[in-house]
C-alpha positions as CSV (number, residue, x, y, z in Angstrom):
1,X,-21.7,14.5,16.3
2,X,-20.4,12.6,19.1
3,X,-18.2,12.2,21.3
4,X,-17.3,7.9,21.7
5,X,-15.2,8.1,24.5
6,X,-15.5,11.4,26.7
7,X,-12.0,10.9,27.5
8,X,-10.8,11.4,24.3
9,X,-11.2,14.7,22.6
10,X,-9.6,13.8,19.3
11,X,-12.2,10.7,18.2
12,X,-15.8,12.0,16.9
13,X,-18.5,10.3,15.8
14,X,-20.7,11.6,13.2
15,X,-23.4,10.4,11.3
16,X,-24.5,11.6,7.2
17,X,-27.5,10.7,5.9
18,X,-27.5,9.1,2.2
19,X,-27.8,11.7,-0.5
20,X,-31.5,11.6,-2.2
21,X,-31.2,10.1,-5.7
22,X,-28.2,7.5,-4.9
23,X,-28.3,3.9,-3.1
24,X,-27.6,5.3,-0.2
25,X,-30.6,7.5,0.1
26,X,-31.9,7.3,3.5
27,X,-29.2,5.6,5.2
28,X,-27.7,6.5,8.3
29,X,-24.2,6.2,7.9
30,X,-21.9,6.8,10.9
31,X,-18.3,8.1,10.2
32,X,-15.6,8.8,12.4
33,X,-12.6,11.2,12.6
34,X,-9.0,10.7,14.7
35,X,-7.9,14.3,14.9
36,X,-3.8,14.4,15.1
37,X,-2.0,16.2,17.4
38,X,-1.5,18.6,14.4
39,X,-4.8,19.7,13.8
40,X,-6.2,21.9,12.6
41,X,-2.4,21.9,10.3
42,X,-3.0,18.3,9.3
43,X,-5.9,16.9,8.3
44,X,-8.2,14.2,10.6
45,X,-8.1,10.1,9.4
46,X,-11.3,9.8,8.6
47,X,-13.7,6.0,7.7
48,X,-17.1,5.5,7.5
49,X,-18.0,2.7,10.6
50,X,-21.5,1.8,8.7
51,X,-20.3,-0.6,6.1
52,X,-20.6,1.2,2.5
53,X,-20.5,-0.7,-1.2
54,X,-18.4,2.1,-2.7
55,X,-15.4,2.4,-4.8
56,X,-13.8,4.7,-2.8
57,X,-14.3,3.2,0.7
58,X,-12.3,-0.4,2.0
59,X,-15.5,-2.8,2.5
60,X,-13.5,-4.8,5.3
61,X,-11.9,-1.7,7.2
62,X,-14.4,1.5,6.1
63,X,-11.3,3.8,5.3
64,X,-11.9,6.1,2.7
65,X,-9.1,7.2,0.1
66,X,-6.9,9.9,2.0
67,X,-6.8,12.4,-1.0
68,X,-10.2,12.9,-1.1
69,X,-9.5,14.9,2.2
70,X,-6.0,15.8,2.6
71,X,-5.6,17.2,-1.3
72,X,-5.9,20.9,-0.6
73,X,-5.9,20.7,3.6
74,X,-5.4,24.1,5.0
75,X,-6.4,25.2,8.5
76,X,-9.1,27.2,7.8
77,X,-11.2,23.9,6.8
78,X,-12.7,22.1,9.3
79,X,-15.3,18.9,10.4
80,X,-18.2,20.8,7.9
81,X,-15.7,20.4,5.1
82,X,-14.9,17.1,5.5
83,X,-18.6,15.9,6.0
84,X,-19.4,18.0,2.4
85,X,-16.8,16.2,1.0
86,X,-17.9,12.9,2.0
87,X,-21.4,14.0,0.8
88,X,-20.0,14.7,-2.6
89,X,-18.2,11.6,-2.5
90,X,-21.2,9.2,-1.7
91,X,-23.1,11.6,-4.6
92,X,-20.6,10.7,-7.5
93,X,-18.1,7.8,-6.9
94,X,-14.9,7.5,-8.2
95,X,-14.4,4.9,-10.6
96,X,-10.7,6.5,-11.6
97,X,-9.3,6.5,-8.2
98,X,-10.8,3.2,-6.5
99,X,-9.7,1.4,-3.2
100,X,-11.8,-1.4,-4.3
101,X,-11.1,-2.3,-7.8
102,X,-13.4,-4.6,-8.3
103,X,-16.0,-1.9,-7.3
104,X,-15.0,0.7,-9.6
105,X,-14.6,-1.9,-12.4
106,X,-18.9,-3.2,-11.4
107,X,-19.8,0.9,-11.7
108,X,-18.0,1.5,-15.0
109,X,-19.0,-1.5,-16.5
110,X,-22.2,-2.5,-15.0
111,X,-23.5,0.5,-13.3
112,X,-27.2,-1.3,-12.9
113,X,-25.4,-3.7,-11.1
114,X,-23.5,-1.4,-9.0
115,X,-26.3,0.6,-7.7
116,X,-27.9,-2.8,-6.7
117,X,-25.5,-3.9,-4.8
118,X,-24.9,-0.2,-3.0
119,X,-28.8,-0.2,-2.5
120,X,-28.7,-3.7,-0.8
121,X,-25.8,-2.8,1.7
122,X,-27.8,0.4,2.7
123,X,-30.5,-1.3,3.4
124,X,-28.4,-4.1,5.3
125,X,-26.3,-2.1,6.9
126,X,-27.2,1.6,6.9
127,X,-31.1,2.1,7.0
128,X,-33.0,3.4,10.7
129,X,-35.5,0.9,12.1
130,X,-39.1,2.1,11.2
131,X,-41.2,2.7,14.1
């Protein structure tokens, strides 16, 4: 976790790496949270900077569908919640609740396809240089 700009406490910077077993297996995908004013009583906005092929993630913008974290907010969860949930969520996609149709349709309908495509943008967008 990280801190972008010092002088702002309530922007983070964190980075999840891909969950073994999916397309995004070994990527190193950086997310970041805007904590209101209200925190911990309302939850942090929350989208992923490394671009993502997922059906629950905006390709152009990286913002992730709100529900996912503010369904069941209380002040007793925190950062560690919403990276598990974000782990879950790049585990087992949505198809049901998409922000990109057209996504969800590809992983219902052509899932071979779908796991291409999210394997070619981790590797595009999300994967470490080797050394």
């Amino acid at each position: 976790i990280e801190l972008p700009d010092e002088s702002n406490l309530h922007k983070w910077r964190a980075q999840i790496t891909g969950p073994q077993g999916t397309p995004y297996e070994n990527g190193a995908f950086v997310v970041q949270f805007d904590f209101p004013a209200q925190y911990p009583f309302k939850a942090p906005n929350i989208c992923f900077v490394t671009r993502i092929y997922h059906p629950n993630v905006k390709k152009d913008t990286g913002e992730i569908c709100n529900d996912l974290i503010n369904d069941g907010w209380s002040p007793t969860l925190n950062v560690k919640h919403c990276i598990h949930v974000l782990y879950n969520m790049m585990q087992h996609p949505d198809p049901d609740h998409p922000l990109e149709i057209e996504i969800a349709t590809q992983l219902v309908e052509k899932p071979k396809d779908f796991e291409k495509m999210a394997l070619k943008w981790t590797k595009e967008h999300a994967l470490r240089p080797t050394t």
